[in-house]
VEXTOR-113157 format. One record per residue (C-alpha): z negated, y negated, x negated; residue number from 1. Coordinates in steps of 0.02 Angstrom, whole numbers, plus 50000, padded with zeros to 5 digits. Example, Ala and Ser with C-alpha at 12.3 -4.5 7.8 and 13.67 -1.06 7.14 Angstrom:
# VEXTOR-113157
R     Z     Y     X   i
R 49610 50225 49385   1
R 49643 50053 49316   2
# end
This chain:
# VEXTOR-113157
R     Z     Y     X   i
R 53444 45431 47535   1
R 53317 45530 47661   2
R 53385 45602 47818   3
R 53384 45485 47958   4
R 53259 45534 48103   5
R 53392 45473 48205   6
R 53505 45603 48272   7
R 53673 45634 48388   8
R 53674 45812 48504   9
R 53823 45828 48587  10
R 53890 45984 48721  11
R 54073 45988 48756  12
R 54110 46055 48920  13
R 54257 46172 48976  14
R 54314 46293 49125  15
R 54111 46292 49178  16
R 54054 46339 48985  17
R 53968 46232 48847  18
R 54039 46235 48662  19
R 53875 46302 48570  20
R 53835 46331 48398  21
R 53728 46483 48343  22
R 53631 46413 48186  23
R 53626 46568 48059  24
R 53712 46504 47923  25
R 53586 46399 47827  26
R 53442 46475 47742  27
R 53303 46319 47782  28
R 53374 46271 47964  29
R 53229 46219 48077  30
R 53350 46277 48212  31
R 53381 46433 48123  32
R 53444 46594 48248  33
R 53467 46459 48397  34
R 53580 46398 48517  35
R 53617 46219 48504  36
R 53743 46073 48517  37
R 53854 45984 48376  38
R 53782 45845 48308  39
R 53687 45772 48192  40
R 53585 45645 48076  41
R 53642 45451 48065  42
R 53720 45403 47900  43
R 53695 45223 47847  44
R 53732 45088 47975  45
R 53812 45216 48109  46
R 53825 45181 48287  47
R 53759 45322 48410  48
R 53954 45327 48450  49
R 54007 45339 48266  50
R 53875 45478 48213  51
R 53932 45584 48364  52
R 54121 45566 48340  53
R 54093 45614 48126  54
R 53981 45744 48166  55
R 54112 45816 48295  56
R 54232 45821 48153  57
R 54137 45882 48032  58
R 54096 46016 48119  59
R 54219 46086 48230  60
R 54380 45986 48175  61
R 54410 45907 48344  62
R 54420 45712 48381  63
R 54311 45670 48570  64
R 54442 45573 48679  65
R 54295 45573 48826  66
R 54109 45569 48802  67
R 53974 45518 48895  68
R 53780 45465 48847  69
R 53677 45573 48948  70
R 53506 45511 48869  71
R 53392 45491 48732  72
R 53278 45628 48684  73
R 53122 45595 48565  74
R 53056 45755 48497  75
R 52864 45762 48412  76
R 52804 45876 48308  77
R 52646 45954 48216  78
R 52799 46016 48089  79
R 52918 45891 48066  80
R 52953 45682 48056  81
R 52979 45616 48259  82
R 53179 45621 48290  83
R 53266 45507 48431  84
R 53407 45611 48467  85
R 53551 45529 48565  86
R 53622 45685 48675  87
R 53794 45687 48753  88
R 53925 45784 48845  89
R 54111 45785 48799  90
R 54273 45839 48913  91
R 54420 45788 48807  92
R 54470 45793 48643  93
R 54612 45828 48534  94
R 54630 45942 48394  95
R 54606 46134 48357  96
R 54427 46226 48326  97
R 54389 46269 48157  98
R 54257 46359 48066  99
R 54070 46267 48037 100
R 53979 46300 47876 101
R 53812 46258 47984 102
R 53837 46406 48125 103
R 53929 46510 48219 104
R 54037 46416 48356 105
R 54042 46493 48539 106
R 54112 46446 48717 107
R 53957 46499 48822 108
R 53944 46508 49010 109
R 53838 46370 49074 110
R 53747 46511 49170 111
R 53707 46623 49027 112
R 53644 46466 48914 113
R 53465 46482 48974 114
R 53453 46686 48921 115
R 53504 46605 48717 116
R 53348 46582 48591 117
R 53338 46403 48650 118
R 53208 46278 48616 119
R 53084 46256 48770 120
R 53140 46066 48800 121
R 53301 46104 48784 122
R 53325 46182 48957 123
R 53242 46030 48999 124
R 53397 45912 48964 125
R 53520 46076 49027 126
R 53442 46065 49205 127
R 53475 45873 49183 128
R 53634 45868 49145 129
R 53676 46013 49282 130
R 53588 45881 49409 131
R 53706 45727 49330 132
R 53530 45657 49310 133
R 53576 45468 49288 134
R 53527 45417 49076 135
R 53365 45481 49048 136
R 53238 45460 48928 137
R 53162 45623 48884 138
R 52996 45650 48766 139
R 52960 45819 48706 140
R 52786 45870 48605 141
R 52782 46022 48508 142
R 52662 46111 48438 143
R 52736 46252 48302 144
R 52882 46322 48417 145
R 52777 46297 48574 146
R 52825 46153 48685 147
R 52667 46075 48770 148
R 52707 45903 48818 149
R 52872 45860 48921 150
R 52891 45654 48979 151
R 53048 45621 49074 152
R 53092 45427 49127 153
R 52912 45382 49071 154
R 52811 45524 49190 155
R 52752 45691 49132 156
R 52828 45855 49199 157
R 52744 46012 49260 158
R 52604 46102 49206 159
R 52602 46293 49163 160
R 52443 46417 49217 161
R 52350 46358 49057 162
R 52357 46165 49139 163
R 52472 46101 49001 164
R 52574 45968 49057 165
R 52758 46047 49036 166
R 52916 46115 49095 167
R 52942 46291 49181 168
R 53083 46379 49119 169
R 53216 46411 49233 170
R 53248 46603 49253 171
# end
C-alpha cells in the first residue's frame, strides 16, 4: 500500500524546550539533516488521534497522556505528492525515551529552534504556536527547498524584497 499523503507532526513540550528529532539516519529522507517533530504517515483507517499516538510510540517509546491540535498544515510541492499534515503539541506522557531508527532525538530550547536547518514554513507554525494562535489552517508552496507561497486561515503572508508572497524568518 502507497504512503498516505496524510500525515501527523507532533512537538512535545518541556521546561521551555521542544522534543526534536534530527533526521540523519535514513539514506532517502526528504527531511534529511533537519530538525523536525515526531510523527508521521496515516496507516489504513487511522484517526488524526490514532496516527499521532502510534507514531509517538514508534518512535520515542512514550504513550501522550495530553495533546492538543494546533492546526492543519498543507504542504505543495514542485518535488513531492501535496501532504495535509495534522500538527500538534504534547505536555504529558508516560513512559521512558528510547532510541529512533529515523533520527537523532533532542530536547531543544524553544529559543535556539529557529538557528536548526529548519524548513522555511516551519518557523511559520513555531511563531504560531509561541502566539497560542487559536487552530489554524496553514498552506505552504514550495518550490525545490525554497518556500514561496505561505496562506494562513485562508490569507497570504508577507512578501520578501523579490515581491514573493511569504514569511520572514524570525532572527
Amino acid at each position: 500500500m502507497p504512503k498516505s499523503n496524510l500525515t501527523t507532526l507532533c512537538y512535545l513540550e518541556k521546561d521551555g524546550k521542544y522534543l526534536m528529532m534530527h533526521r540523519v539516519k535514513k539514506e532517502h529522507d526528504i527531511n534529511k539533516d533537519k530538525w523536525v517533530g515526531i510523527g508521521g504517515h496515516f496507516e489504513a483507517d487511522e484517526s488524526p488521534e490514532e496516527c499521532l499516538l502510534r507514531e509517538a510510540r514508534e518512535e520515542t517509546g512514550l504513550t501522550l497522556a495530553n495533546y492538543k491540535l494546533r492546526g492543519l498544515v498543507t504542504f505543495i510541492s514542485d518535488r513531492w505528492q501535496t501532504e495535509y499534515m495534522f500538527l500538534y503539541t504534547a505536555t504529558e506522557w508516560e513512559g521512558e525515551i528510547t532510541d529512533c531508527n529515523e533520527g537523532t532525538l533532542e530536547w531543544i530550547e524553544k529559543s535556539k529552534v529557529y538557528d536548526l536547518p529548519l524548513w522555511e514554513g516551519d518557523k511559520i507554525f513555531f511563531r504560531l504556536m509561541e502566539e497560542n494562535h487559536p487552530c489554524f489552517s496553514l498552506k505552504l508552496k514550495y518550490v525545490g527547498e525554497d518556500l514561496v507561497e505561505a496562506v494562513l486561515d485562508g490569507r497570504v503572508v508577507g512578501e520578501d524584497e523579490k515581491g514573493r508572497r511569504i514569511s520572514p524568518s524570525k532572527n
